[in-house]
VEXKESE-733397 format. One record per residue: residue number from 1; x, y, z of N, C-alpha, C in turn. Coordinates in steps of 0.02 Angstrom, whole numbers, always signed. Each point is the difference from the previous one (the first is absolute). Layout:
<sites>
NUM	X	Y	Z	X	Y	Z	X	Y	Z
...
</sites>
This chain:
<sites>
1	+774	-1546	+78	-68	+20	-19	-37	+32	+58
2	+6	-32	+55	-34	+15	+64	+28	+92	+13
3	+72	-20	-22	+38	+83	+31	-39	+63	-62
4	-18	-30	-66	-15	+56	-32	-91	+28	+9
5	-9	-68	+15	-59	+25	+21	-28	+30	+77
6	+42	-17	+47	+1	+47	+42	+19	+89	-23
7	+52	-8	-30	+55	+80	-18	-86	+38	-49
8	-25	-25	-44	-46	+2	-25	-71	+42	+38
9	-21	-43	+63	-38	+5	+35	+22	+68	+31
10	+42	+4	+42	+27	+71	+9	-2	+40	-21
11	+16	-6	-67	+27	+78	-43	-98	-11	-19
12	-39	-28	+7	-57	+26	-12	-52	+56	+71
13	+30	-47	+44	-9	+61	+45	+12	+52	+2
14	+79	+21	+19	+39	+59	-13	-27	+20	-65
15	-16	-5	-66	-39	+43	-40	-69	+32	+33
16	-5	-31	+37	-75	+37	+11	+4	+34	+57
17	+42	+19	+35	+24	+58	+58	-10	+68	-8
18	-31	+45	+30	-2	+73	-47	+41	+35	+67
19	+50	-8	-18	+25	+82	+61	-10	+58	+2
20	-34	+29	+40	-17	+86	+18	+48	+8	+57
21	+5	+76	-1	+42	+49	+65	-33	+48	-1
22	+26	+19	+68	-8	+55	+52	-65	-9	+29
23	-2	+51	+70	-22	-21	+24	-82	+1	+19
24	-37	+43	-24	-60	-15	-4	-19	-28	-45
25	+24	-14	-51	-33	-58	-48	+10	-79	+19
26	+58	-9	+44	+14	-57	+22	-50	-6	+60
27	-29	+53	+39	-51	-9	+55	-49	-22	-19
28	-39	+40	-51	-62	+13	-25	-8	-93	-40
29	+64	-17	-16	-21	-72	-29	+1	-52	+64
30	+36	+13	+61	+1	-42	+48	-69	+5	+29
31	-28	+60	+10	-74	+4	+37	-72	-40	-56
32	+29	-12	-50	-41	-47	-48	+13	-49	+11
33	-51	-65	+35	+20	-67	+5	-2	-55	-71
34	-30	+35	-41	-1	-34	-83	+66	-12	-27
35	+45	+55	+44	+70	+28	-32	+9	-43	+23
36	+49	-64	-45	+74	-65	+36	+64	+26	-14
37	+26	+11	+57	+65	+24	+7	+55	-80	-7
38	+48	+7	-30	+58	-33	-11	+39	+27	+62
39	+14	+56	+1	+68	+25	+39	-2	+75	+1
40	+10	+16	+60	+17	+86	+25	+75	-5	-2
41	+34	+50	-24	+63	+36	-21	-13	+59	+27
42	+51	+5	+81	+30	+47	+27	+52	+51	+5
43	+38	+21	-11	+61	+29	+19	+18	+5	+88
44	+63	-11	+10	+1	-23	+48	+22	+69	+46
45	-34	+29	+62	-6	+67	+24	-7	-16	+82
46	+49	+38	+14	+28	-8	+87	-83	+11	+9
47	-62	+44	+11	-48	+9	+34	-63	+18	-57
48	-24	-46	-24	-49	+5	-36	-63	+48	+15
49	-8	+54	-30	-60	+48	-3	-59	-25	+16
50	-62	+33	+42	-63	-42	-9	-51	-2	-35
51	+27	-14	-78	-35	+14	-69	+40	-92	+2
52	+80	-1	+22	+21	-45	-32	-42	-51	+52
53	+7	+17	+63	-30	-50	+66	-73	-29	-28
54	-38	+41	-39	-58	-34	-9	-8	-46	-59
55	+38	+18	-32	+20	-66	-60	+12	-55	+25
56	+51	+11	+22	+37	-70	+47	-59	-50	+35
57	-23	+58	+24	-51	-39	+83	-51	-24	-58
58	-14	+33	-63	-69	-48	-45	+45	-80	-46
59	+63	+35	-12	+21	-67	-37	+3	-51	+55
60	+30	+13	+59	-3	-68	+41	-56	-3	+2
61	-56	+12	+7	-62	+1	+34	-34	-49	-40
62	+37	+4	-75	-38	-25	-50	+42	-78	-18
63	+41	-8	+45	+63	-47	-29	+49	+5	-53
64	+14	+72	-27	+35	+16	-51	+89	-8	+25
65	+23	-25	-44	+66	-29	-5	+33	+99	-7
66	+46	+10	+37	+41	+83	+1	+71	-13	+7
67	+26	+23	-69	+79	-4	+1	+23	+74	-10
68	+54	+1	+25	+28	+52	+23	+68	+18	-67
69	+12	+68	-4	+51	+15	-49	+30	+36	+28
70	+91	+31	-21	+23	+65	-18	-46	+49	-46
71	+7	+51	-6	-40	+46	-57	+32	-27	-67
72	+57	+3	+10	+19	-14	-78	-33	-75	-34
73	-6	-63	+41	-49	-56	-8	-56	+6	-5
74	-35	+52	+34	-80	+19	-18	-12	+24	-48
75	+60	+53	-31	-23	+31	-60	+6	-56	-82
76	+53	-39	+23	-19	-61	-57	-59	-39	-15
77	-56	-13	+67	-63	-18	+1	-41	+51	-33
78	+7	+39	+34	-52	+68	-18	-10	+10	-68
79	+91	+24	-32	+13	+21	-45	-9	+84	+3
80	-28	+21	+44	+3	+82	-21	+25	+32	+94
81	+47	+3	+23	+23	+30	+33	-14	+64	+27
82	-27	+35	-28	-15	+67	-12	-85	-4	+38
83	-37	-41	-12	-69	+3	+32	-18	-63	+35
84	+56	-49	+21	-29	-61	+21	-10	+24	+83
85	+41	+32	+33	-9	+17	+64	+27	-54	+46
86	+32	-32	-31	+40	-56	+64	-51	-51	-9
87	-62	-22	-40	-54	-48	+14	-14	-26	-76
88	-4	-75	+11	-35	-21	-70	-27	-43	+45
89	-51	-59	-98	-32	-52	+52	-2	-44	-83
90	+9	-63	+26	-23	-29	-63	-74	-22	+10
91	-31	-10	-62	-83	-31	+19	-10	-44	-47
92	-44	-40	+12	-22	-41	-39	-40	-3	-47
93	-5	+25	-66	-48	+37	-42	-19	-44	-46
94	-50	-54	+9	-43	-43	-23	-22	+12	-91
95	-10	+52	+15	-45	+34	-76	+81	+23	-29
96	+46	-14	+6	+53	+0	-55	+23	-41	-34
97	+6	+19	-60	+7	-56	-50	+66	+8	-50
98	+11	-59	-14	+79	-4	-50	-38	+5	-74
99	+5	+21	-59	-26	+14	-42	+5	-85	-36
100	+73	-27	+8	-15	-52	+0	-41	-50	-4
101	-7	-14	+81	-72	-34	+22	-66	+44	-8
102	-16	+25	-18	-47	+36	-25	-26	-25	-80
103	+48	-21	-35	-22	-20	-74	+15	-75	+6
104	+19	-37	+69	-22	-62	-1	-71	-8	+17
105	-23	+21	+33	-75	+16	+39	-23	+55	-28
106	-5	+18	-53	-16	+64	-8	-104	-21	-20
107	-25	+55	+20	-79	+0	+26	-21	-39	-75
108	-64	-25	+4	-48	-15	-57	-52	+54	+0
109	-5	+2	-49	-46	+51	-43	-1	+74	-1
110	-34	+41	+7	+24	+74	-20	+28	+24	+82
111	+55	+47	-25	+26	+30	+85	+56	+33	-49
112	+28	+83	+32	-13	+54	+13	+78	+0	+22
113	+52	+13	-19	+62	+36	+22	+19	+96	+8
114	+22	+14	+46	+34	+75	-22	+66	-9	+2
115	+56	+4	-81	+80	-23	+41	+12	+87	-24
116	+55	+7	+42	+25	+62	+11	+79	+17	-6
117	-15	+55	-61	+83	-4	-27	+21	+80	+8
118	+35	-18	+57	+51	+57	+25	-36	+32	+35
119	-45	-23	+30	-47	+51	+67	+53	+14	+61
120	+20	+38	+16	+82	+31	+29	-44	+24	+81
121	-49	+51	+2	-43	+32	+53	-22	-38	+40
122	+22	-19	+67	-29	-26	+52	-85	-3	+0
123	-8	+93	+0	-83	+6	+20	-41	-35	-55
124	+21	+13	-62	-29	-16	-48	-17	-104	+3
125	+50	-30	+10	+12	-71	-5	-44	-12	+36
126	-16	+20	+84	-25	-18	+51	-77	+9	-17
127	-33	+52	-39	-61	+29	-15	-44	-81	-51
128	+77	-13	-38	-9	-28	-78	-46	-75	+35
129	+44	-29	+52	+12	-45	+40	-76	-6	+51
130	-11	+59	+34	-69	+3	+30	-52	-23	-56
131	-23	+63	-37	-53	-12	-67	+15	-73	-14
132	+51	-15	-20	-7	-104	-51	-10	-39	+80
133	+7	+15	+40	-12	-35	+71	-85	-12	-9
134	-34	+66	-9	-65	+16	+9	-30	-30	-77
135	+23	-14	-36	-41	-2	-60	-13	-84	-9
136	-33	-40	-74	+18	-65	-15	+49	-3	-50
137	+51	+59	+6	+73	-8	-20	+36	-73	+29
138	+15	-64	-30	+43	-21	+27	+84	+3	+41
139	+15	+57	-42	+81	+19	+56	+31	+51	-16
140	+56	+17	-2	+55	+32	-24	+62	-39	-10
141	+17	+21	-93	+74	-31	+3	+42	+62	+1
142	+75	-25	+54	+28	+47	-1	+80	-30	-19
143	+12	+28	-40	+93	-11	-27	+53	+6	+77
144	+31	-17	+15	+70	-5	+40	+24	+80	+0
145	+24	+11	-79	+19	+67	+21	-47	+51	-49
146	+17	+64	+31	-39	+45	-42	-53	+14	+39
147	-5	-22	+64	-68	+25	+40	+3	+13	+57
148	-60	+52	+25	+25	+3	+57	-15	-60	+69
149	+64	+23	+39	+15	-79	+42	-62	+17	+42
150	-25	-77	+45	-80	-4	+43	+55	+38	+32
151	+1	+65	+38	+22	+47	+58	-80	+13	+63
152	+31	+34	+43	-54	+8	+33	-40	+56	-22
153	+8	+26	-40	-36	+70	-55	-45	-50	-16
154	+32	-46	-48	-58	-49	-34	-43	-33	+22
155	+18	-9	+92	-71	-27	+39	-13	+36	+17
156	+6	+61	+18	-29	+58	+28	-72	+19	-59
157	+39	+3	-90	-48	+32	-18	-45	-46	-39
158	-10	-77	+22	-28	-28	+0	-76	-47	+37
159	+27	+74	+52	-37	-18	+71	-25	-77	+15
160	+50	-41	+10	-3	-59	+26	-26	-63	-56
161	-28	+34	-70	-5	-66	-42	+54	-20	-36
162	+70	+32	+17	+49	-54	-14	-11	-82	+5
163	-16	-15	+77	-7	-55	+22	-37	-40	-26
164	-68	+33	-54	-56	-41	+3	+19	+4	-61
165	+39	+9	-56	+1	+17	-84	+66	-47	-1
166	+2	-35	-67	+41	-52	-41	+32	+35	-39
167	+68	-17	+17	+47	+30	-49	+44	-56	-27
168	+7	-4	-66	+49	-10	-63	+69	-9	-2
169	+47	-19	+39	+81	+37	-33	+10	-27	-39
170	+47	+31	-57	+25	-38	-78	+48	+40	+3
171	+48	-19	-52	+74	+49	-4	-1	+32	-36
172	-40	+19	-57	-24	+38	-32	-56	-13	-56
173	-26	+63	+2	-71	-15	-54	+30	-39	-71
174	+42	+40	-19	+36	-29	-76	-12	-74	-8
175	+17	-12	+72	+3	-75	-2	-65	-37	+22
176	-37	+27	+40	-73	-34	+29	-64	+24	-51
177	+13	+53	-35	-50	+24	-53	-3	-65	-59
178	+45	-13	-18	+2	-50	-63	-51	-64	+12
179	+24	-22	+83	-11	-66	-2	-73	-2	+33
180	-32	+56	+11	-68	+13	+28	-43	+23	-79
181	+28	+16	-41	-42	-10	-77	+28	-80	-22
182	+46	-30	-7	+2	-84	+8	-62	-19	+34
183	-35	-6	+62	-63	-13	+16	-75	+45	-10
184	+21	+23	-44	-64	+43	-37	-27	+44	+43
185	+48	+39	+39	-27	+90	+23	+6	+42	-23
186	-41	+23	+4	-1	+88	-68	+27	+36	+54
187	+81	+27	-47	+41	+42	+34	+0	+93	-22
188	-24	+27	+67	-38	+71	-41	+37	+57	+21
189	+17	+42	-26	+53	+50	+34	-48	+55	+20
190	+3	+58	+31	-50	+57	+29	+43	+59	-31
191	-4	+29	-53	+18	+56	-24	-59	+59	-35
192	+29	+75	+1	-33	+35	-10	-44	-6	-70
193	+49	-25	-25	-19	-3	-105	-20	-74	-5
194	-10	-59	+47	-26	-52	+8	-51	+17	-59
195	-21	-63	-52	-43	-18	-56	-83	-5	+8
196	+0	-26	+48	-38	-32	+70	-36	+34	+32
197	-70	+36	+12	-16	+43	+76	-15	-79	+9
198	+2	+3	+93	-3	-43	+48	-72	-24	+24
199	-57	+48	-39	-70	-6	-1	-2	-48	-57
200	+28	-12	-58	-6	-41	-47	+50	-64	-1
201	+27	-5	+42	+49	-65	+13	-44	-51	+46
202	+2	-33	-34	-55	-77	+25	+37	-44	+4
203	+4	-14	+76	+42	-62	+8	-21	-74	+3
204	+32	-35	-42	-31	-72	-14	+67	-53	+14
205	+44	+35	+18	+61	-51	+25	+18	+27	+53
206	+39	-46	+44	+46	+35	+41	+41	+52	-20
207	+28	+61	+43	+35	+61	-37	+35	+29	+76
208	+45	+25	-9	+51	+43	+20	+0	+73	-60
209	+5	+30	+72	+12	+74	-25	+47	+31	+35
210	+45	+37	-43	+58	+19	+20	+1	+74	-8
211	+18	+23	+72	-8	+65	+16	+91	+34	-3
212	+16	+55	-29	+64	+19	-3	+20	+62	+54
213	+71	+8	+0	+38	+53	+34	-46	+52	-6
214	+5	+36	+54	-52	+61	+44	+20	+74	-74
215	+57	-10	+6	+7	+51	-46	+19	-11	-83
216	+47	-83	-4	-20	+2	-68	-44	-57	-45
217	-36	-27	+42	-52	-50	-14	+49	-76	-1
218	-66	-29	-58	+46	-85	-4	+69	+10	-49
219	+32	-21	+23	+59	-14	-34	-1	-23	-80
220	+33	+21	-51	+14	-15	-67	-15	-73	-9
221	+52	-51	+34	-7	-70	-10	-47	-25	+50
222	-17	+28	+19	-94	-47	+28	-41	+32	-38
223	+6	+47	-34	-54	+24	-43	+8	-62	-61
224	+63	+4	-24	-3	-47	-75	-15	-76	+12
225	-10	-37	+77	-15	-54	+27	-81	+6	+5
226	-19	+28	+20	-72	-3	+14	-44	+1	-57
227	-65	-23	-31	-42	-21	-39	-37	+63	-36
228	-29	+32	+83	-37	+55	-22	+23	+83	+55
229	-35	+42	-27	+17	+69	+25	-86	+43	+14
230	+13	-16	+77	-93	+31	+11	+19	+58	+32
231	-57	+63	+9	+18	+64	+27	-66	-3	+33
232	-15	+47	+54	-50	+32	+37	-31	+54	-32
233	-33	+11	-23	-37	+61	-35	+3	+61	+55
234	+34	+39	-11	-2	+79	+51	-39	+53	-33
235	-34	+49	+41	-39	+49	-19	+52	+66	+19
236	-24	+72	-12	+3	+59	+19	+77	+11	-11
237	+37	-31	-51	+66	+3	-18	+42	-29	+41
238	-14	-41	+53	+30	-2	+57	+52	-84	-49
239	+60	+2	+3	+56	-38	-16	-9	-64	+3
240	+14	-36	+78	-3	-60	+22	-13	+10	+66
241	+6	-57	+31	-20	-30	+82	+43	-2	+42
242	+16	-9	+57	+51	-44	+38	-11	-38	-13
243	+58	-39	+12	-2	-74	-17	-15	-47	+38
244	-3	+17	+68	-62	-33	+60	-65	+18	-19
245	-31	+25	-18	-78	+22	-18	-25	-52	-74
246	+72	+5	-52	-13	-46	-53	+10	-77	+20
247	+8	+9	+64	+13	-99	-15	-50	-26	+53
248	-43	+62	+10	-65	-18	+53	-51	+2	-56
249	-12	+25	-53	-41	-13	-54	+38	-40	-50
250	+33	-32	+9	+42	-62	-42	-48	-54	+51
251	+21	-10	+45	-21	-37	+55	-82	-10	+18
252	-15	+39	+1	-83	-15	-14	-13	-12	-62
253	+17	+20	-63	-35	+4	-54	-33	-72	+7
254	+14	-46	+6	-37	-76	-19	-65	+13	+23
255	-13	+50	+45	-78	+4	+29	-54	+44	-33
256	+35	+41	-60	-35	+17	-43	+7	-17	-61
</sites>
């Protein structure tokens, strides 16, 4: 009992680790003392650059634990080889959440989801992520796959409210949509032909709104899962939105 609840305790940590690479995004989070670093991931290099020297000299500086790799071991951390630059870092990302524990604790009374199905665009995710940071949006749920991964694009174009915004993981909506109308949230999809303008949607329950792929919106089977279908009213013929701009007026709406 003692061993599973230790193994337990662990794997709850390690869920909440966010690894970023390369190397000014790994700086730019070391020169933030809010930032808790787990661990710097090196590659291991006869004479370290003095981009790499000043990393080093802030992780010790800071007491950060630095393990060393082959490239081919760094790129299994990283996962993207191609832009990690010999550098990762794990961190400690507080405001992440298992979708899980989230509907054990999940909030009392009205509060505000954006989950996001098949948002693929770095810039776009990172924008989505700022705005619900800034709003009384409670979070973002985001599926495992089908999205794009937190990269350093995504803190870049988030300008630093990654850190301060709550995120969601679930393995997929199919599966976290159902059981979030099981506790009575109005599940709303964002489409052009939506039933719904978003000036006439009055929210009196908790609700999630689900924003779809950049180019071909929400998906078929989250459409036939979800309750209702709201749209944004557009003028001057103009189509639709980005889909960072729609989930910043998803995200405020509770304030009007």
């Amino acid at each position: 009992m003692a061993d599973t609840k230790e193994h337990l305790k662990r794997k709850h940590f390690y869920d909440k680790l966010l690894t970023i690479y390369g190397k000014k995004p790994v700086l730019e989070a070391l020169e933030d003392p809010s930032i808790n670093f787990f661990r710097l991931h090196l590659t291991e290099t006869k004479k370290p650059g003095d981009f790499e020297k000043k990393i080093i000299n802030l992780a010790e500086k800071r007491g950060i634990e630095i393990a060393r790799h082959t490239r081919q071991s760094l790129s299994r951390i990283s996962r993207n080889i191609n832009q990690d630059q010999g550098i990762a870092a794990d961190l400690e990302y507080h405001n992440y959440q298992l979708f899980d524990n989230f509907i054990i604790k999940i909030p009392k009374g009205n509060f505000t989801l954006i989950a996001l199905d098949g948002i693929t665009n770095p810039q776009n995710l990172g924008m989505i992520i700022r705005s619900v940071a800034a709003s009384p949006c409670y979070g973002i749920l985001l599926p495992s796959k089908g999205t794009a991964a937190i990269s350093p694009l995504v803190v870049k174009a988030s300008a630093g409210a990654l850190f301060k915004s709550t995120l969601i993981h679930c393995d997929t909506l199919e599966e976290a949509l159902p059981e979030l109308k099981n506790l009575g949230v109005e599940t709303c999809t964002l489409s052009a032909d939506g039933k719904t303008p978003i000036n006439e949607f009055k929210i009196k329950s908790p609700v999630v709104y689900v924003l779809g792929n950049e180019t071909t919106g929400v998906s078929e089977d989250i459409r036939n899962i979800c309750s209702r279908q709201i749209r944004i009213p557009m003028n001057n013929g103009v189509e639709s939105l980005n889909v960072a701009v729609a989930a910043a007026l998803l995200a405020f709406h509770s304030l009007f």
